[in-house]
mmCIF file as gemmi writes it, N, C-alpha and C atoms, coordinates in Angstrom:
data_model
loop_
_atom_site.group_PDB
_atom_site.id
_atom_site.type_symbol
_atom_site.label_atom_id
_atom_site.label_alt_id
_atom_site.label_comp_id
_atom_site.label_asym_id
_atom_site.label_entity_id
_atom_site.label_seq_id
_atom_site.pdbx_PDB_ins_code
_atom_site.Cartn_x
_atom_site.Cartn_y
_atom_site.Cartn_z
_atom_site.occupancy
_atom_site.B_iso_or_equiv
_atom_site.pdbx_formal_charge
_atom_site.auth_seq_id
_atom_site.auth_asym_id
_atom_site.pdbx_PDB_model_num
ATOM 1 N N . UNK Axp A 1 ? -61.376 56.735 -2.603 1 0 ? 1 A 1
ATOM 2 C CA . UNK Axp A 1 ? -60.66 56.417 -1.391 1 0 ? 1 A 1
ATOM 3 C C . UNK Axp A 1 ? -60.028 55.039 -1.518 1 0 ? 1 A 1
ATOM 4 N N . UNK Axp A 2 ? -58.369 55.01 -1.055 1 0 ? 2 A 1
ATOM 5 C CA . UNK Axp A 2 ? -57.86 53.588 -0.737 1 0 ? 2 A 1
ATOM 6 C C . UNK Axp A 2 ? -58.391 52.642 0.092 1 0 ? 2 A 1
ATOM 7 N N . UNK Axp A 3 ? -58.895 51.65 0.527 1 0 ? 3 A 1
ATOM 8 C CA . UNK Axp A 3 ? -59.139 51.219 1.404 1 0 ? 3 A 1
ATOM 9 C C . UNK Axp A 3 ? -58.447 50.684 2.11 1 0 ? 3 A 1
ATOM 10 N N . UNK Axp A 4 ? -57.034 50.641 1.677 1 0 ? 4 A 1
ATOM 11 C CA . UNK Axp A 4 ? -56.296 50.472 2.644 1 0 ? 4 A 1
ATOM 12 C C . UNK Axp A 4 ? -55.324 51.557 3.045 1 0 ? 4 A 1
ATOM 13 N N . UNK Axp A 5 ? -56.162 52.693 3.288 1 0 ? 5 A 1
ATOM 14 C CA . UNK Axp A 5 ? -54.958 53.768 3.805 1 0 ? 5 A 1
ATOM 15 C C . UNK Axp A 5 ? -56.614 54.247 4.459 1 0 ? 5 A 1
ATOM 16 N N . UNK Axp A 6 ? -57.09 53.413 5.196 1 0 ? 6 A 1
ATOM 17 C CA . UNK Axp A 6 ? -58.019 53.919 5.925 1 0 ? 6 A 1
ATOM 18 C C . UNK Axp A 6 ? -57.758 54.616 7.084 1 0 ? 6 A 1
ATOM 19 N N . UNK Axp A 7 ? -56.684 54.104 7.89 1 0 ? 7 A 1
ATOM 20 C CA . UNK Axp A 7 ? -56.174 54.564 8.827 1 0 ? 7 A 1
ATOM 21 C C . UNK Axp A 7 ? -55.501 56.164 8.756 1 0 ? 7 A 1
ATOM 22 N N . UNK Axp A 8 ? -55.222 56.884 7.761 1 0 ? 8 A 1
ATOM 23 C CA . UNK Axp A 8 ? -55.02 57.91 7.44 1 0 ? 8 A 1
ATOM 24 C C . UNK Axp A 8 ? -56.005 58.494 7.044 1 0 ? 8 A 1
ATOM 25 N N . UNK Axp A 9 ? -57.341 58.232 6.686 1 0 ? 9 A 1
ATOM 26 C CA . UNK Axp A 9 ? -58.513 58.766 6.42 1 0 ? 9 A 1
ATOM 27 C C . UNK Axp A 9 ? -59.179 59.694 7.787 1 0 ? 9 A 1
ATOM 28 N N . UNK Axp A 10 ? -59.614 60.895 7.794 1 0 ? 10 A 1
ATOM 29 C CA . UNK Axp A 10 ? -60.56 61.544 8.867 1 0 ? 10 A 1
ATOM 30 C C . UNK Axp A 10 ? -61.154 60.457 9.406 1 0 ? 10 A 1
ATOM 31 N N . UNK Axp A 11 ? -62.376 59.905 8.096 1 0 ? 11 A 1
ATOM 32 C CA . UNK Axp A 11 ? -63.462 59.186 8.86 1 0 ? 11 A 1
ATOM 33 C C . UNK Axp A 11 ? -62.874 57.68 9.363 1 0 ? 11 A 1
ATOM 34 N N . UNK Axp A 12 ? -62.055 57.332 8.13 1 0 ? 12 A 1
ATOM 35 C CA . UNK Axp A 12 ? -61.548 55.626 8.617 1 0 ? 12 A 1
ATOM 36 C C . UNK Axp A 12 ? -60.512 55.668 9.51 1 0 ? 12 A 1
ATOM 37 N N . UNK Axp A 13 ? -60.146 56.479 9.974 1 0 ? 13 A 1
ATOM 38 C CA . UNK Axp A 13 ? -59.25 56.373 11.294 1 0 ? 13 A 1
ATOM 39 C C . UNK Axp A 13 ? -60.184 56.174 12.797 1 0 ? 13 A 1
ATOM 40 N N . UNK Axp A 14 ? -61.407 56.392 12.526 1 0 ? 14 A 1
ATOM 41 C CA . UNK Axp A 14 ? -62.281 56.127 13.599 1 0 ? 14 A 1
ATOM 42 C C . UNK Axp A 14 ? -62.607 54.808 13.454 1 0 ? 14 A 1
ATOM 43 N N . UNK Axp A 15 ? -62.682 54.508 15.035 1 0 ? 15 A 1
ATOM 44 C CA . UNK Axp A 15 ? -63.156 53.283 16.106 1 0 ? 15 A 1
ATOM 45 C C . UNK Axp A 15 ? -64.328 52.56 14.729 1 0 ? 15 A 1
ATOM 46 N N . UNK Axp A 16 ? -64.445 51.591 14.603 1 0 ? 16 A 1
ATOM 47 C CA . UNK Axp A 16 ? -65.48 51.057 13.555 1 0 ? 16 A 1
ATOM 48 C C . UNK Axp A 16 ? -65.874 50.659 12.805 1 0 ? 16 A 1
ATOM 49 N N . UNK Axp A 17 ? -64.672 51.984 12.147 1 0 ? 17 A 1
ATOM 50 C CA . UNK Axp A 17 ? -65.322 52.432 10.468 1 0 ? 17 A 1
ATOM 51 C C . UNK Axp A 17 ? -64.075 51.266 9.752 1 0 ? 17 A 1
ATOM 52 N N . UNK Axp A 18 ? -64.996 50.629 9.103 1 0 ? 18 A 1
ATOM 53 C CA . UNK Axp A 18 ? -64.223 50.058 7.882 1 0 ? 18 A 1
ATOM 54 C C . UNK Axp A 18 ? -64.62 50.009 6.634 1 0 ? 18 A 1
ATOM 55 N N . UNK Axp A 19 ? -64.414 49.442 5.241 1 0 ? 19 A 1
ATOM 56 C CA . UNK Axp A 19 ? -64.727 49.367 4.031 1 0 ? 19 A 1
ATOM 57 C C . UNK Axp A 19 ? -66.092 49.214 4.219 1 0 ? 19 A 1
ATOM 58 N N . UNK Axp A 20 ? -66.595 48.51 4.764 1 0 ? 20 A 1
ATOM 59 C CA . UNK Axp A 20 ? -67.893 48.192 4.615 1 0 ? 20 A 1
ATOM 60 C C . UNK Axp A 20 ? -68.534 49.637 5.111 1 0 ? 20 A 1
ATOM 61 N N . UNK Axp A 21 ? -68.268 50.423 6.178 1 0 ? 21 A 1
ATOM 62 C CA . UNK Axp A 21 ? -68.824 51.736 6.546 1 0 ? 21 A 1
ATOM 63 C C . UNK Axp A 21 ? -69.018 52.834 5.128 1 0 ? 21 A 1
ATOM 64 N N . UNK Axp A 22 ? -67.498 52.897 4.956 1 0 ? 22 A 1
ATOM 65 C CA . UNK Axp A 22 ? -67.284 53.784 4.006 1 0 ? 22 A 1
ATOM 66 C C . UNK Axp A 22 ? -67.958 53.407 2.617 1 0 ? 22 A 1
ATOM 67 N N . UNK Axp A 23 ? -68.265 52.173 2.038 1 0 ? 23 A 1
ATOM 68 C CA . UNK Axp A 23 ? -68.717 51.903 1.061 1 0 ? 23 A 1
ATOM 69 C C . UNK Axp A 23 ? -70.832 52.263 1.449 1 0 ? 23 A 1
ATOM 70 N N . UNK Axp A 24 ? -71.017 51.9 2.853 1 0 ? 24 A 1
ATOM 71 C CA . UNK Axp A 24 ? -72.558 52.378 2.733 1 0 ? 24 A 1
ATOM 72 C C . UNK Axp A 24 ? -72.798 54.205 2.606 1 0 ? 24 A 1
ATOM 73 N N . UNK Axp A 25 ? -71.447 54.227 3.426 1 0 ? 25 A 1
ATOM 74 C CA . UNK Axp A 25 ? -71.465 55.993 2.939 1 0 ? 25 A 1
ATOM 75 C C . UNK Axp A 25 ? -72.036 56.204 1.431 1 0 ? 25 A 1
ATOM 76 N N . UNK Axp A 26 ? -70.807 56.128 0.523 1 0 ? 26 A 1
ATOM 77 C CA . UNK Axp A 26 ? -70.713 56.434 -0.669 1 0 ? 26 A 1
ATOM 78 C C . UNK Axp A 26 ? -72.037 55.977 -1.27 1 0 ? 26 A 1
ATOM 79 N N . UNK Axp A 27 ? -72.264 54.462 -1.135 1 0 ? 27 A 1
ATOM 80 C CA . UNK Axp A 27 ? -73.734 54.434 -1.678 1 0 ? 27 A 1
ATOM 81 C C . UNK Axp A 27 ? -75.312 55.23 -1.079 1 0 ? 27 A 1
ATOM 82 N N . UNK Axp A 28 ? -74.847 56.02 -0.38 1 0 ? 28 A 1
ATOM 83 C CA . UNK Axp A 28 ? -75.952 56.761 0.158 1 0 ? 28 A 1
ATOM 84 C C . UNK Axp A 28 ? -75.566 58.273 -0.341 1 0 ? 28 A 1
ATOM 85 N N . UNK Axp A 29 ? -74.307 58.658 -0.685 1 0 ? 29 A 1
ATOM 86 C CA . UNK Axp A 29 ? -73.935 59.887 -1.51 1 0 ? 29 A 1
ATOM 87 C C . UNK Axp A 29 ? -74.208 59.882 -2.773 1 0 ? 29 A 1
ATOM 88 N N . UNK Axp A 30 ? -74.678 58.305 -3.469 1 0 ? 30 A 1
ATOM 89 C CA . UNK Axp A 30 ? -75.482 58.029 -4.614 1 0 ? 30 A 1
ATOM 90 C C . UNK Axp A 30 ? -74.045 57.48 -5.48 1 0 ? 30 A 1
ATOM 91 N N . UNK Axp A 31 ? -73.345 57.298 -4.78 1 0 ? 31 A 1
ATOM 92 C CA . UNK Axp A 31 ? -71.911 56.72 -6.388 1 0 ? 31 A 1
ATOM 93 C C . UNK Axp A 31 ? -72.293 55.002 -6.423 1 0 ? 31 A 1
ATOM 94 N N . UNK Axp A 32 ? -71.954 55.305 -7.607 1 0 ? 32 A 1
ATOM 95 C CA . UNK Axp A 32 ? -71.834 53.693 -8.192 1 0 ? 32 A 1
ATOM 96 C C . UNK Axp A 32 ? -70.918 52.43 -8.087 1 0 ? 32 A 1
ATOM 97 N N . UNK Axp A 33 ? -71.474 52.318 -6.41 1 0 ? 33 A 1
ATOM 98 C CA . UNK Axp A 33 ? -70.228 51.311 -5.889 1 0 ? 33 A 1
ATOM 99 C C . UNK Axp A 33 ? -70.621 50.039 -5.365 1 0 ? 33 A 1
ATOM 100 N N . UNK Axp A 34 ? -69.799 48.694 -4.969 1 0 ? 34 A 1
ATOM 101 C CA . UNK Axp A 34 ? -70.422 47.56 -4.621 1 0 ? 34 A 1
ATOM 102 C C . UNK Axp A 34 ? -69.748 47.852 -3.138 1 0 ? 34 A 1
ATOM 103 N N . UNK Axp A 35 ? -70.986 48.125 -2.284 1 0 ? 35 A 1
ATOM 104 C CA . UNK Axp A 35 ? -70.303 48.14 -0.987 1 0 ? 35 A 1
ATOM 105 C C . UNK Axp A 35 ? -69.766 46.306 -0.329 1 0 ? 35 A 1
ATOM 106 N N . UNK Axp A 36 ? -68.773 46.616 0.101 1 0 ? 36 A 1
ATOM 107 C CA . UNK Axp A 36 ? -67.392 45.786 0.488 1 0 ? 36 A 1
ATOM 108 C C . UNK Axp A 36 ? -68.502 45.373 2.053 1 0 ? 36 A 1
ATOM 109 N N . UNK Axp A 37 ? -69.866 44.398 2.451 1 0 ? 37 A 1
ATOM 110 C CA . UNK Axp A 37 ? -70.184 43.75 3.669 1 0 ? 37 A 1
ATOM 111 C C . UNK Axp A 37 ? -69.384 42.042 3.348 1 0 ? 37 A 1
ATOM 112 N N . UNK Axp A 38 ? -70.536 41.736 4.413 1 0 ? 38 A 1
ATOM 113 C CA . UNK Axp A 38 ? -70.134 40.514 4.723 1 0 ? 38 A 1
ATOM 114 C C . UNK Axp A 38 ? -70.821 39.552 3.716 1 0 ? 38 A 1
ATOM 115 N N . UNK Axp A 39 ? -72.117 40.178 3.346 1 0 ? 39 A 1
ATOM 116 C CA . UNK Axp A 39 ? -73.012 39.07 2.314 1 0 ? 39 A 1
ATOM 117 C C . UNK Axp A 39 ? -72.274 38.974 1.292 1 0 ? 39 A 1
ATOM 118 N N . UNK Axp A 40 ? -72.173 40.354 0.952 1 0 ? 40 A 1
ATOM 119 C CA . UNK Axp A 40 ? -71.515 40.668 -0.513 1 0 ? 40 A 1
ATOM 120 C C . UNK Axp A 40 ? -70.361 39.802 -0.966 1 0 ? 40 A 1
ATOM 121 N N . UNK Axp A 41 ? -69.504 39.844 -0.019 1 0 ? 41 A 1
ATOM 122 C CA . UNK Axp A 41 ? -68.113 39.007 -0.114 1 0 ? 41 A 1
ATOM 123 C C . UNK Axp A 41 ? -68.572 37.648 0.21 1 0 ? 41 A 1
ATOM 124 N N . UNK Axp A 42 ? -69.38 37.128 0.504 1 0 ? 42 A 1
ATOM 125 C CA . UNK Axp A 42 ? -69.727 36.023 0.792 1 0 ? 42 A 1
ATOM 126 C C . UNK Axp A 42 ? -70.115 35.231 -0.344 1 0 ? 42 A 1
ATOM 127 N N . UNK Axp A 43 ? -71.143 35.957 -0.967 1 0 ? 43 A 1
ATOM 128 C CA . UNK Axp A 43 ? -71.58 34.932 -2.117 1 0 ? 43 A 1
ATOM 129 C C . UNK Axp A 43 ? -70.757 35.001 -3.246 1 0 ? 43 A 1
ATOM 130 N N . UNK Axp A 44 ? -69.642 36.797 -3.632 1 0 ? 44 A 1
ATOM 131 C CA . UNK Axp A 44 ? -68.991 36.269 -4.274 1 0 ? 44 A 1
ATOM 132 C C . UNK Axp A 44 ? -67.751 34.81 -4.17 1 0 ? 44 A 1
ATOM 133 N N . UNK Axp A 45 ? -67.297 35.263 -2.897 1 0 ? 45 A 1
ATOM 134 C CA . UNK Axp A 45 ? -66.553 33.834 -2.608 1 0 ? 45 A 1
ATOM 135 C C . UNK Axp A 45 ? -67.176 32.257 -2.509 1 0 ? 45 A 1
ATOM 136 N N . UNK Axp A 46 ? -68.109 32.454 -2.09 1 0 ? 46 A 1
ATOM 137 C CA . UNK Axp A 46 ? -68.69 31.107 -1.129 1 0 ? 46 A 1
ATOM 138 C C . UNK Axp A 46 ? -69.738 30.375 -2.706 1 0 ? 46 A 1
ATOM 139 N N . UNK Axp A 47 ? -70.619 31.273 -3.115 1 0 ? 47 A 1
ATOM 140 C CA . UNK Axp A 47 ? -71.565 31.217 -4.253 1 0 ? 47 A 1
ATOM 141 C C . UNK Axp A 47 ? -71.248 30.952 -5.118 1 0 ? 47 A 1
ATOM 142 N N . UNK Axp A 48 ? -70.464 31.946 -5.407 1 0 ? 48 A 1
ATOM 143 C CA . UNK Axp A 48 ? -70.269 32.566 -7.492 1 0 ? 48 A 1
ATOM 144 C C . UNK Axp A 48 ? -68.731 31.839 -7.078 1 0 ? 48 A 1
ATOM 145 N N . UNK Axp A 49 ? -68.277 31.342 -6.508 1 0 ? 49 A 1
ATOM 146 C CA . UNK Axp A 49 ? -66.772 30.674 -6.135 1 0 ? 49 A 1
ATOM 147 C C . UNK Axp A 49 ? -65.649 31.6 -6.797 1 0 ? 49 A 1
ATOM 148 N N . UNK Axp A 50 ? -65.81 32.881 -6.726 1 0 ? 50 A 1
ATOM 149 C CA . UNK Axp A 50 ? -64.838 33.809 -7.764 1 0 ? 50 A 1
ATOM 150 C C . UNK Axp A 50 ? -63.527 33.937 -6.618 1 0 ? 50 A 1
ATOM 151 N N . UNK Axp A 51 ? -62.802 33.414 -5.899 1 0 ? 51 A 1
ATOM 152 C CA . UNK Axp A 51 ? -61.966 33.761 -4.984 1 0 ? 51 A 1
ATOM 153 C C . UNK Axp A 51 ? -61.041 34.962 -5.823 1 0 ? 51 A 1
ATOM 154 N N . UNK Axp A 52 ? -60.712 34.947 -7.101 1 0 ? 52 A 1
ATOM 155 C CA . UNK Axp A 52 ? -59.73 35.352 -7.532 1 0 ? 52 A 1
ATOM 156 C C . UNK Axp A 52 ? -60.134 36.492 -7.597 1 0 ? 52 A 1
ATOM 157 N N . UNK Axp A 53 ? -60.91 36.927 -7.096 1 0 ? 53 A 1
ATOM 158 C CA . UNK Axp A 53 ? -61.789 38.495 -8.237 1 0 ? 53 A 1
ATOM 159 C C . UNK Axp A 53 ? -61.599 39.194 -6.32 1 0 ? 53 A 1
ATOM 160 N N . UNK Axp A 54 ? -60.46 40.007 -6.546 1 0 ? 54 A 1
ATOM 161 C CA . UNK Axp A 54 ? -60.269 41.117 -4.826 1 0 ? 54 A 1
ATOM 162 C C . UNK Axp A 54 ? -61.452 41.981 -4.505 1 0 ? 54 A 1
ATOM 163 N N . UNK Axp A 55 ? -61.835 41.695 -3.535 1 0 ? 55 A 1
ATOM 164 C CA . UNK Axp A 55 ? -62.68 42.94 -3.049 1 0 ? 55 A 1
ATOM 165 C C . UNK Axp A 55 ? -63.143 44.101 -3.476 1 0 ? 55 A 1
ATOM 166 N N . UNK Axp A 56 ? -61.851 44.526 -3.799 1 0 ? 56 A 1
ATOM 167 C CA . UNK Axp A 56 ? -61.242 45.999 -3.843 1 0 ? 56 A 1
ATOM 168 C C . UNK Axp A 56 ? -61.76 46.507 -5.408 1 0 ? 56 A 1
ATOM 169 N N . UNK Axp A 57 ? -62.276 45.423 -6.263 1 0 ? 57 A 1
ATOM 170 C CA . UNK Axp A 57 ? -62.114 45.082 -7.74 1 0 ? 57 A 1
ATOM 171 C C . UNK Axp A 57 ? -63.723 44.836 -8.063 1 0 ? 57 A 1
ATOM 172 N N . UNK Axp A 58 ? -64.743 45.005 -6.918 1 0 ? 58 A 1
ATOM 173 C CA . UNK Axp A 58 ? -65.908 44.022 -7.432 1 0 ? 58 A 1
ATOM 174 C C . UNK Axp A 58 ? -67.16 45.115 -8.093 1 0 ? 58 A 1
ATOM 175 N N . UNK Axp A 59 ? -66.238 46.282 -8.264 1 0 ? 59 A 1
ATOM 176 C CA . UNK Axp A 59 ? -67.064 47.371 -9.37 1 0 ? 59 A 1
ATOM 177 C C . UNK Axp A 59 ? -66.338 47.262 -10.815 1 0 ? 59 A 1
ATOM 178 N N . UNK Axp A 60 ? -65.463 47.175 -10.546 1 0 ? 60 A 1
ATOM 179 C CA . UNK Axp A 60 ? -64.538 46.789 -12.026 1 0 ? 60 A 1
ATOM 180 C C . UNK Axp A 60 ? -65.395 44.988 -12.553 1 0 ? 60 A 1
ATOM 181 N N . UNK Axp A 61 ? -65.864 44.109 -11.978 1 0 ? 61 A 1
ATOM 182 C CA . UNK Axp A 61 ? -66.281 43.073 -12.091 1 0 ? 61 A 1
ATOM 183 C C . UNK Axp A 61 ? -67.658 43.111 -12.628 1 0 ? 61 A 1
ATOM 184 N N . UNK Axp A 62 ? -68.153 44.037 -11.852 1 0 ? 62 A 1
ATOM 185 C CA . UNK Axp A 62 ? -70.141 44.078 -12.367 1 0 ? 62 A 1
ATOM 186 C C . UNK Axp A 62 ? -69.822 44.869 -14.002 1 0 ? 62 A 1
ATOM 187 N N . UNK Axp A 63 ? -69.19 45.642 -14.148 1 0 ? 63 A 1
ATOM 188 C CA . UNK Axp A 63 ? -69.069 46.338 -15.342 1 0 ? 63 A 1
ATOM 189 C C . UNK Axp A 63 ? -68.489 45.49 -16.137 1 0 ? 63 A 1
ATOM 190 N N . UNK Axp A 64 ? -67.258 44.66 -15.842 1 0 ? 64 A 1
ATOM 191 C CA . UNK Axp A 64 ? -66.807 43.42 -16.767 1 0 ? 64 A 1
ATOM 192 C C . UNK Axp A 64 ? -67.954 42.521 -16.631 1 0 ? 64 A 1
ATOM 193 N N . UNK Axp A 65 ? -69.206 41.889 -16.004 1 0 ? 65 A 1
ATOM 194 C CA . UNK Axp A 65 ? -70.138 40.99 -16.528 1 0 ? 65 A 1
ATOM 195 C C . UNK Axp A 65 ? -71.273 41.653 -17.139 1 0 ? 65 A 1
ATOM 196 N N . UNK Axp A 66 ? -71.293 43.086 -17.286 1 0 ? 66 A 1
ATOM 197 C CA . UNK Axp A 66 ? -72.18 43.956 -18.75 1 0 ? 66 A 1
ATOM 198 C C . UNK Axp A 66 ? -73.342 44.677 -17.33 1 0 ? 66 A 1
ATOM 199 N N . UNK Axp A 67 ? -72.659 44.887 -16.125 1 0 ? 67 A 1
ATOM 200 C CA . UNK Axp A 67 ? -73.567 45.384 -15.095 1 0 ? 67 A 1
ATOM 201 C C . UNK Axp A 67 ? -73.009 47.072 -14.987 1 0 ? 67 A 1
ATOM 202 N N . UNK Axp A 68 ? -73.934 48.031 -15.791 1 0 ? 68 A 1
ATOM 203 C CA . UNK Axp A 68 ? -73.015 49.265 -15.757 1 0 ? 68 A 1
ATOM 204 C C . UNK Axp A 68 ? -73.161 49.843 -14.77 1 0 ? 68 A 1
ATOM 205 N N . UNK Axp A 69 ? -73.748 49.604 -13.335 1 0 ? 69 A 1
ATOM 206 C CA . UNK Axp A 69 ? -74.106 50.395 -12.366 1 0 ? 69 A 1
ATOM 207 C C . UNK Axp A 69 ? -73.852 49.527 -11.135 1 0 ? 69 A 1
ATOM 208 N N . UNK Axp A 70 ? -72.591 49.376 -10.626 1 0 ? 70 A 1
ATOM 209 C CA . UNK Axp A 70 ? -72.628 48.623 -9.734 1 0 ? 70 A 1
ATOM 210 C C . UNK Axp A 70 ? -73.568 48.528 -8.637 1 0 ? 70 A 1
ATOM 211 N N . UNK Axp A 71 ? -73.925 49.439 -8.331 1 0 ? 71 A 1
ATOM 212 C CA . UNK Axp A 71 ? -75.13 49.239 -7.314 1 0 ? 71 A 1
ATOM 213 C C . UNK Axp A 71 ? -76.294 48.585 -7.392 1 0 ? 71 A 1
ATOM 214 N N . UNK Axp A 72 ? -76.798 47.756 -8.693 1 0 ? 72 A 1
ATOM 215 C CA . UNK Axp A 72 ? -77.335 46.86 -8.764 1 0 ? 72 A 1
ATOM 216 C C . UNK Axp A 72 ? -76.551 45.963 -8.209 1 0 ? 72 A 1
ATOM 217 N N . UNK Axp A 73 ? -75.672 45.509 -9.206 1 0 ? 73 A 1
ATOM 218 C CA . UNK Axp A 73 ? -74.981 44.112 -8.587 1 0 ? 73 A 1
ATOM 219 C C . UNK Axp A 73 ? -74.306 43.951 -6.817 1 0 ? 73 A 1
ATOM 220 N N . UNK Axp A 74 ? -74.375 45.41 -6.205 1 0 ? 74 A 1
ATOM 221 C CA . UNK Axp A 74 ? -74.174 45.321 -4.582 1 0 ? 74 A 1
ATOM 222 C C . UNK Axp A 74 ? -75.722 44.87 -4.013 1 0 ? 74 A 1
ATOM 223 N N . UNK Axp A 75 ? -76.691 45.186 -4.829 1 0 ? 75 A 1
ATOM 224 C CA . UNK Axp A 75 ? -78.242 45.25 -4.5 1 0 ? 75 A 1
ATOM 225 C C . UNK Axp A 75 ? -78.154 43.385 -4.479 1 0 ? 75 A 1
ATOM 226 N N . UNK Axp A 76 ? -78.185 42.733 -5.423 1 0 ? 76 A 1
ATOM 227 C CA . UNK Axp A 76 ? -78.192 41.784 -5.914 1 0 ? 76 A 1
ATOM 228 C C . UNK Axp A 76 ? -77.562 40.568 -4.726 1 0 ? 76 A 1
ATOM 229 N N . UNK Axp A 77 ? -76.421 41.217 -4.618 1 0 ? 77 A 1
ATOM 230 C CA . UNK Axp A 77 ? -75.472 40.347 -3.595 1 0 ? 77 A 1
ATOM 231 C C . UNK Axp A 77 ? -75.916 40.26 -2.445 1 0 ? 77 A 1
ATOM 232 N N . UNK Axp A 78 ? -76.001 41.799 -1.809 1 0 ? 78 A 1
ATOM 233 C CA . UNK Axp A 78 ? -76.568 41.59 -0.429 1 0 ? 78 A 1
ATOM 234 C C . UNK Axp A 78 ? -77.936 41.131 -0.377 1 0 ? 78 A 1
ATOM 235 N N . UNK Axp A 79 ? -78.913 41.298 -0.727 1 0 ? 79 A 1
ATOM 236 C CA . UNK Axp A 79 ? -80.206 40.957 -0.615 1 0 ? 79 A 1
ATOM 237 C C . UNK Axp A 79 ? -80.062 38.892 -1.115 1 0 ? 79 A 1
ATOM 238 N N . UNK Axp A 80 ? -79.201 38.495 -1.941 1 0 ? 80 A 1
ATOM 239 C CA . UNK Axp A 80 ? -79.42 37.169 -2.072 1 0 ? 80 A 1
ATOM 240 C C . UNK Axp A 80 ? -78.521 36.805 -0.645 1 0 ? 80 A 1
ATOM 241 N N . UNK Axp A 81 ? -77.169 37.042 -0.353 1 0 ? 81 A 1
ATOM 242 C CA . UNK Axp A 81 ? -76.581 37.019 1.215 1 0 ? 81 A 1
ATOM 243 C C . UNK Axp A 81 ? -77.301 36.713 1.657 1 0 ? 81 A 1
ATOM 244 N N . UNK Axp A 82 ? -78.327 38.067 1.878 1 0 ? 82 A 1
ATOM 245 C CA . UNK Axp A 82 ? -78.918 37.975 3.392 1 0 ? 82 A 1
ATOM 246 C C . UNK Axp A 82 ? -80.311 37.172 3.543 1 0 ? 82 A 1
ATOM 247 N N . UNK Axp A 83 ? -80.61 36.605 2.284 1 0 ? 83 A 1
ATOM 248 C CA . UNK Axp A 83 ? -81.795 35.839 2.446 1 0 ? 83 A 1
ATOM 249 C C . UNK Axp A 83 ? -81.334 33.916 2.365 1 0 ? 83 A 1
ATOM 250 N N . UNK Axp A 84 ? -80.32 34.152 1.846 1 0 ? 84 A 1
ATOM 251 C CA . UNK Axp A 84 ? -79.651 32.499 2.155 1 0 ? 84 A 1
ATOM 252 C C . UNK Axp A 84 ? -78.618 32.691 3.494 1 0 ? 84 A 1
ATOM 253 N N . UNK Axp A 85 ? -78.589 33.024 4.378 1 0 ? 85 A 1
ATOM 254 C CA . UNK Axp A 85 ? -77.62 33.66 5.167 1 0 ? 85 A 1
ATOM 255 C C . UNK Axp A 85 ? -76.499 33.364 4.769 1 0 ? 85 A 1
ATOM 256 N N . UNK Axp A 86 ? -75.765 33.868 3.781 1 0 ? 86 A 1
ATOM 257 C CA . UNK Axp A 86 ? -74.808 33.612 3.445 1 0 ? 86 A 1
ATOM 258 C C . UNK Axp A 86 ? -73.204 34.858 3.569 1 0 ? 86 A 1
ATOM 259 N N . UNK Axp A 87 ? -72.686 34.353 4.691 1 0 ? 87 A 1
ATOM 260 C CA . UNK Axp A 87 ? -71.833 36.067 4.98 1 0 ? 87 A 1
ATOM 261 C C . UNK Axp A 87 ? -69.663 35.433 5.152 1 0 ? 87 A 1
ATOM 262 N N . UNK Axp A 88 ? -69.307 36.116 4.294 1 0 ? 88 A 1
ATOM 263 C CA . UNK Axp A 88 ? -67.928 35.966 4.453 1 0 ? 88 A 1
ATOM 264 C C . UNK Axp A 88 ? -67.719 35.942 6.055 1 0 ? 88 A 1
């Protein structure tokens, strides 16, 4: 899914739903994705200071730093986020 043609999506055309929805979806359908929250984007920006590295890109990123399953490195992010409160 685009995330930015959410608005043409069934589910992302609803009241709510944004990347971050659709990405806990998918990681609960079991795919290998870095869901798009607030921690997540946080420590990559704020932490790891990667501004340059898009959102949209941060499964292409865990696999470029030798992480073959992004869902560690979404595991990783949010759980350090949310224990330094750290949120885009």
């Amino acid at each position: 899914m685009k995330f930015d043609d959410l608005k043409n999506d069934p589910i992302g055309k609803r009241h709510g739903v944004g990347p971050g929805v659709v990405g806990n979806i998918k990681l609960n359908l079991g795919e290998r994705v870095v869901k798009l929250d607030r921690h997540v984007i946080g420590v990559m920006k704020k932490f790891l200071q990667l501004e340059g590295v898009p959102v949209d890109a941060y499964d292409e990123f865990a696999k470029f730093i030798g992480i073959e399953n992004p869902r560690y490195f979404d595991c990783i992010l949010f759980e350090y986020g949310k224990a330094k409160n750290i949120s885009a």
